[in-house]
Wavefront OBJ file of the C-alpha trace (Angstrom):
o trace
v 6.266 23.048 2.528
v 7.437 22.501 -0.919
v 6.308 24.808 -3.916
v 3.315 24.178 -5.920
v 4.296 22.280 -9.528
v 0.928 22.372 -10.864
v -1.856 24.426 -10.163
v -5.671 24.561 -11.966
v -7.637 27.367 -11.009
v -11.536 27.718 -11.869
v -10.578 24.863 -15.147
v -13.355 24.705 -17.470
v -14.036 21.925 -20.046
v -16.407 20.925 -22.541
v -16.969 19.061 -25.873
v -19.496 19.172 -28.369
v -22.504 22.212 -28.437
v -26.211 23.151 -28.248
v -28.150 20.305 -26.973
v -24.936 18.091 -26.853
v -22.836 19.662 -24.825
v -20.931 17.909 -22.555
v -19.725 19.971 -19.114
v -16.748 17.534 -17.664
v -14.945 20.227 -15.927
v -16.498 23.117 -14.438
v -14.674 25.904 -12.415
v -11.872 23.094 -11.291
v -9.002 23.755 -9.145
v -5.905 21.692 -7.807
v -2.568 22.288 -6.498
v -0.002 19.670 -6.516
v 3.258 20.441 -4.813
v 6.820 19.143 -5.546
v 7.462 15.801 -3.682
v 3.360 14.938 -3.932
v 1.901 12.108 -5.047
v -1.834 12.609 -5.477
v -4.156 9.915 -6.837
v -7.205 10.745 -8.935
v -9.874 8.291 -8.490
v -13.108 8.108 -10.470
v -15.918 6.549 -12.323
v -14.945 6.103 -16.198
v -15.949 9.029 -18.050
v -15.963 11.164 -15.537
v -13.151 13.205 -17.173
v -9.516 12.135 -15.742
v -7.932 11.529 -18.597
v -9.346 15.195 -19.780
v -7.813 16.664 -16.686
v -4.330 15.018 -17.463
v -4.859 15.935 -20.665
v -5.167 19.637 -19.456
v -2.386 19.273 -17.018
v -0.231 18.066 -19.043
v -0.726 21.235 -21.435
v -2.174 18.319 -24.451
v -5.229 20.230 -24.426
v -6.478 23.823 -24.218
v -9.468 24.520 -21.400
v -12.248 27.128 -22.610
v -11.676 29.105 -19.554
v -9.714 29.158 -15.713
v -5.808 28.990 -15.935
v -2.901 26.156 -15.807
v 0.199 26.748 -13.911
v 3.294 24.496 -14.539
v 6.453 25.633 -11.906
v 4.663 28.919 -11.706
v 4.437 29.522 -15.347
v 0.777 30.875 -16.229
v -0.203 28.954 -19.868
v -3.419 30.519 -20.494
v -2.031 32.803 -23.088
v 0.943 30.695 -24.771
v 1.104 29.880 -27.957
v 1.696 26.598 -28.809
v 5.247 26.603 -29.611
v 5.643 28.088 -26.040
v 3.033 25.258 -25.003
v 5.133 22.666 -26.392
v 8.210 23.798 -24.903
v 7.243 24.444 -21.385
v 5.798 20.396 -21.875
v 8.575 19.027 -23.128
v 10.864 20.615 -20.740
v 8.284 20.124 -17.491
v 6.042 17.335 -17.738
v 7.180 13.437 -17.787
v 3.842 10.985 -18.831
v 3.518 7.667 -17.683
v 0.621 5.592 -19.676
v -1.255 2.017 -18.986
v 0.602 0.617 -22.059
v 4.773 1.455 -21.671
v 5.269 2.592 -25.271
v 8.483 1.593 -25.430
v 10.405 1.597 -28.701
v 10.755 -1.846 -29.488
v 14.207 -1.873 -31.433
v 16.002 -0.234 -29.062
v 17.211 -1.351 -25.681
v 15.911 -0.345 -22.107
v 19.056 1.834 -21.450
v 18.513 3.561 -24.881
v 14.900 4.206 -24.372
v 15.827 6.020 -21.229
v 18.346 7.738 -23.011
v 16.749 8.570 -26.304
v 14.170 11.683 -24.577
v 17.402 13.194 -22.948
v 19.446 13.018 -26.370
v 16.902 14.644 -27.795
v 16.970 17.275 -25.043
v 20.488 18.220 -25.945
v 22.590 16.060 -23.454
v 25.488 14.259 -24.687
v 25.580 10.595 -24.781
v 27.676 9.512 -21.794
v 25.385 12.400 -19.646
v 22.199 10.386 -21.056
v 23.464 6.907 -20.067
v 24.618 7.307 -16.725
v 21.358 9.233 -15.659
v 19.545 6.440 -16.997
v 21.200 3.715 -15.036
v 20.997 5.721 -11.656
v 17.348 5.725 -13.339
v 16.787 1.989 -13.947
v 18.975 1.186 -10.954
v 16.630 3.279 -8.412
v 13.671 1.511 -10.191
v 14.892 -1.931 -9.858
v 15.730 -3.285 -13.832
v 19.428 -1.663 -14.239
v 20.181 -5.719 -15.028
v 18.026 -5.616 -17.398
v 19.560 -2.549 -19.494
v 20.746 -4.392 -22.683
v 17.314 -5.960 -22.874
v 14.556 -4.963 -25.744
v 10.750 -4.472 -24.560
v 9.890 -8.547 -26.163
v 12.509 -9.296 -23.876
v 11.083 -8.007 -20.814
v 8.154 -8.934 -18.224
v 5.290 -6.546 -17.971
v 6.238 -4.628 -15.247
v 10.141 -4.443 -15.758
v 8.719 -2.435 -19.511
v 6.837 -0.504 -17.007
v 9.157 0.645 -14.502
v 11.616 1.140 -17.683
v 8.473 3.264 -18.827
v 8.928 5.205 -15.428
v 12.362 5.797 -15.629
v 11.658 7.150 -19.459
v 8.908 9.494 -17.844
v 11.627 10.862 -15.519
v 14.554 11.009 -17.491
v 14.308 15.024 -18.248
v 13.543 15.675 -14.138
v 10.337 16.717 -15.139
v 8.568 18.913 -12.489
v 5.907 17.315 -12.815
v 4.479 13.720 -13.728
v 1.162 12.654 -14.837
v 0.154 9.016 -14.767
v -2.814 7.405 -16.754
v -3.580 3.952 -14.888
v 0.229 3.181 -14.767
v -0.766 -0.460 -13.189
v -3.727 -0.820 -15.183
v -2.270 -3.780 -17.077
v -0.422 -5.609 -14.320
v -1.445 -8.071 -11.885
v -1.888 -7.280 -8.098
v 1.616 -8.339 -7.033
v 3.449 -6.230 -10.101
v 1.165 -3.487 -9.473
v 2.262 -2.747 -6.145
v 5.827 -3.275 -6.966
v 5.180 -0.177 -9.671
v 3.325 1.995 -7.795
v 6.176 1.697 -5.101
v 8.897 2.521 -7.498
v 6.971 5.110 -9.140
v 6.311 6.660 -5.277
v 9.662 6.275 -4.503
v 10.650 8.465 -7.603
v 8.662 10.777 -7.291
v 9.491 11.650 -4.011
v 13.599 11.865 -4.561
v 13.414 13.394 -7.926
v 10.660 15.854 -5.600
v 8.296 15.765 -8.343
v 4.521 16.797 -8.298
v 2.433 13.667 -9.261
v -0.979 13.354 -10.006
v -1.876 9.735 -11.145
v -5.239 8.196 -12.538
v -6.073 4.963 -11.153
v -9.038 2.623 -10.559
v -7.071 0.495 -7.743
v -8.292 1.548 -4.809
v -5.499 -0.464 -2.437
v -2.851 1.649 -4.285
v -4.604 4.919 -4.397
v -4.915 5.182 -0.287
v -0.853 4.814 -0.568
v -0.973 8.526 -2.029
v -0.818 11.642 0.067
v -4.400 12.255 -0.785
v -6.924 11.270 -2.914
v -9.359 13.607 -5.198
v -11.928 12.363 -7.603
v -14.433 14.510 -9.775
v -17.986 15.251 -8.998
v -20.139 17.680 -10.854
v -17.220 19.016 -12.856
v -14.951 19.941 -9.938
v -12.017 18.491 -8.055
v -13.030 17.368 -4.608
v -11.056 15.595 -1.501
v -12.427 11.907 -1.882
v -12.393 8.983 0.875
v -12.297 5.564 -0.120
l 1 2 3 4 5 6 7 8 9 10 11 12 13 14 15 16 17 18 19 20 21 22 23 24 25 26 27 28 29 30 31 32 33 34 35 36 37 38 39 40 41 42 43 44 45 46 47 48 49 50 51 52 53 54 55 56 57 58 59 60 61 62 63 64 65 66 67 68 69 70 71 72 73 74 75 76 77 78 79 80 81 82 83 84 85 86 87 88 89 90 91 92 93 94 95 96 97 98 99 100 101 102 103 104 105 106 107 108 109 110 111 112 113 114 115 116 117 118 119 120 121 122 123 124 125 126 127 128 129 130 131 132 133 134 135 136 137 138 139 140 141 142 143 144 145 146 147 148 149 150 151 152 153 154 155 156 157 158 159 160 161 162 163 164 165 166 167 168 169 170 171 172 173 174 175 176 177 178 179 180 181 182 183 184 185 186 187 188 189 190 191 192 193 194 195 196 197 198 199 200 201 202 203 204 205 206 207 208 209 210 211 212 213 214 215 216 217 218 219 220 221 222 223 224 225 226 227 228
């Protein structure tokens, strides 16, 4: 069985104080191993985007620890915090955030430059990138330029460039229609599980969800198995 990428052990959460305190995590645990894709499934406000958040080291929990490829982040600072992130973690959002001036090839490319690779390293890992996804035709082509989901799959292949060990997604399909949804979620599966990646993605379709390995959702502050 493949090693555990991302593991949240007794993760608590809240906002606000006294009378308005808000509990949306309370004692939560997951483990996400390399190679999984697990979908999170919930009501709105129920506090995914807080536990990617979390995951995804954005955000500091009041108590319970974060592991990222075995690293404990409880105690980092936040230059550590930032590093272990920036070297670990690959984020895919419901809008692509693409940089509109610059091409789909160079907004693969441009995370990995700034990495320290050279130029000619960058480019060819983003063409094995936007070839594996389906859009390496569509390389010299700016965001205006593109459909919906080619900028998200080129959004994908951003999120990946680095070989992140693990990759959050926050309703990656949320945008698209049925038909380009599916054709996402299937590239973004099939990524995942080369690149053997631990994935933990938000989404309210339920079709695409039961194409995970498993499905959690949160009740009462913790991270429970969920059937749909």
């Amino acid at each position: 069985m493949n090693e555990p990428h991302l593991v949240l052990t007794g993760v608590h959460r809240h906002y606000g104080q006294g009378n308005g305190l808000v509990r949306v995590l309370e004692s939560a645990d997951l483990t996400v191993r390399g190679g999984e894709l697990v979908a999170l499934v919930a009501p709105s406000g129920a506090g995914k985007s807080t536990l990617l958040h979390l995951s995804g080291l954005l955000e500091r929990p009041q108590g319970g620890e974060i592991e990222i490829t075995g690293i404990k982040t409880a105690h980092l600072g936040d230059r550590a915090r930032t590093q272990l992130r920036r070297n670990t973690v690959g984020y895919v959002y419901q809008f692509h955030h693409l940089l509109p001036e610059f091409s789909a090839l160079e907004n693969v490319s441009m995370p990995q430059l700034i990495a320290g690779r050279g130029q000619a390293e960058a480019d060819k890992r983003s063409r094995v990138l936007l070839d594996l996804l389906g859009v390496l035709p569509r390389a010299t082509h700016r965001p205006a330029e593109l459909s919906g989901g080619e900028q998200q799959r080129i959004a994908i292949a951003r999120a990946a460039a680095n070989r992140p060990r693990v990759v959050l997604a926050d309703e990656p399909t949320g945008n698209l229609d049925p038909a380009t949804s599916e054709l996402v979620f299937s590239a973004l599966a099939q990524l995942i599980r080369e690149e053997g990646a631990a994935a933990l993605i938000a989404t309210h379709n339920h079709d695409l969800a039961r194409r995970a390995d498993r499905i959690v959702t949160l009740r009462e502050g913790r991270v429970v198995p969920h059937t749909l």
